[in-house]
C-alpha positions in Angstrom: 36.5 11.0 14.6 34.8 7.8 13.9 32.1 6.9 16.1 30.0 2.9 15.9 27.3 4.9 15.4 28.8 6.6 11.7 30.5 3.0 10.7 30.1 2.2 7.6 28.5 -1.0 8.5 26.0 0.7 11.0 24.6 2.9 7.7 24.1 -0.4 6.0 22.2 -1.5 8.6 20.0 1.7 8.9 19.6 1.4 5.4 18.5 -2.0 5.0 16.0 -1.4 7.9 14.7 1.6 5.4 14.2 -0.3 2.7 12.1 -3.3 5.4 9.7 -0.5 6.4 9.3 1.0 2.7 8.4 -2.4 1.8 5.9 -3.2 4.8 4.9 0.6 4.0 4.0 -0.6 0.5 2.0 -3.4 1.9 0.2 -1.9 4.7 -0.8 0.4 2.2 -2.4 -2.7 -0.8 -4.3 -4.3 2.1 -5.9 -0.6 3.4 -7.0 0.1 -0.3 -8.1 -3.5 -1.1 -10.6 -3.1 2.4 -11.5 0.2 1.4 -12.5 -1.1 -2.0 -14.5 -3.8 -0.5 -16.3 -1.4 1.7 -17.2 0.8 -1.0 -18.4 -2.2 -3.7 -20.6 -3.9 -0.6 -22.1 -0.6 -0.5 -21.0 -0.2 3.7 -19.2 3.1 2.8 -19.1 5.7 0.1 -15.5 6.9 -1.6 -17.1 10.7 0.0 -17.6 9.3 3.6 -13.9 7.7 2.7 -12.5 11.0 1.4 -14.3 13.3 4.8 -12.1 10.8 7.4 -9.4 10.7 6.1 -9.6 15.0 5.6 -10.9 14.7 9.3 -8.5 12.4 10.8 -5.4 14.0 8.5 -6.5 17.6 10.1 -6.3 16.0 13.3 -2.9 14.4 12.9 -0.9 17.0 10.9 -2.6 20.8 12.5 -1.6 23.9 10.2 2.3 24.7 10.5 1.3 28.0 10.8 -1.6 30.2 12.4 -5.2 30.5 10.9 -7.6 33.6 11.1 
């Protein structure tokens, strides 16, 4: 059974929209570490305080997949 949303054209198209947001990924990603770099040489935040949000926020975002005592 073939369906529009299996065609062969559609995968192209969900494919091509991949490789858009690995790219804009990619970019997001320079201009976060080139602020983050500018942060810590003007001396506004340390690589630590850095390092302790991110641990903070990524605890927040992703909890445990399974239970802790």
């Amino acid at each position: 059974m073939n369906s529009h949303f299996s065609s062969p054209m559609n995968e192209i198209h969900v494919l091509a929209k991949l490789a858009d947001m690995k790219e804009e990924h990619y970019h997001q990603l320079v201009t976060l570490s080139a602020i983050m770099e500018l942060l810590v040489e003007k001396g506004i935040l340390t690589r630590k305080e850095i390092e302790q949000k991110a641990a903070e926020l990524d605890r927040f975002i992703a909890p445990p997949q399974y239970p802790t005592v």
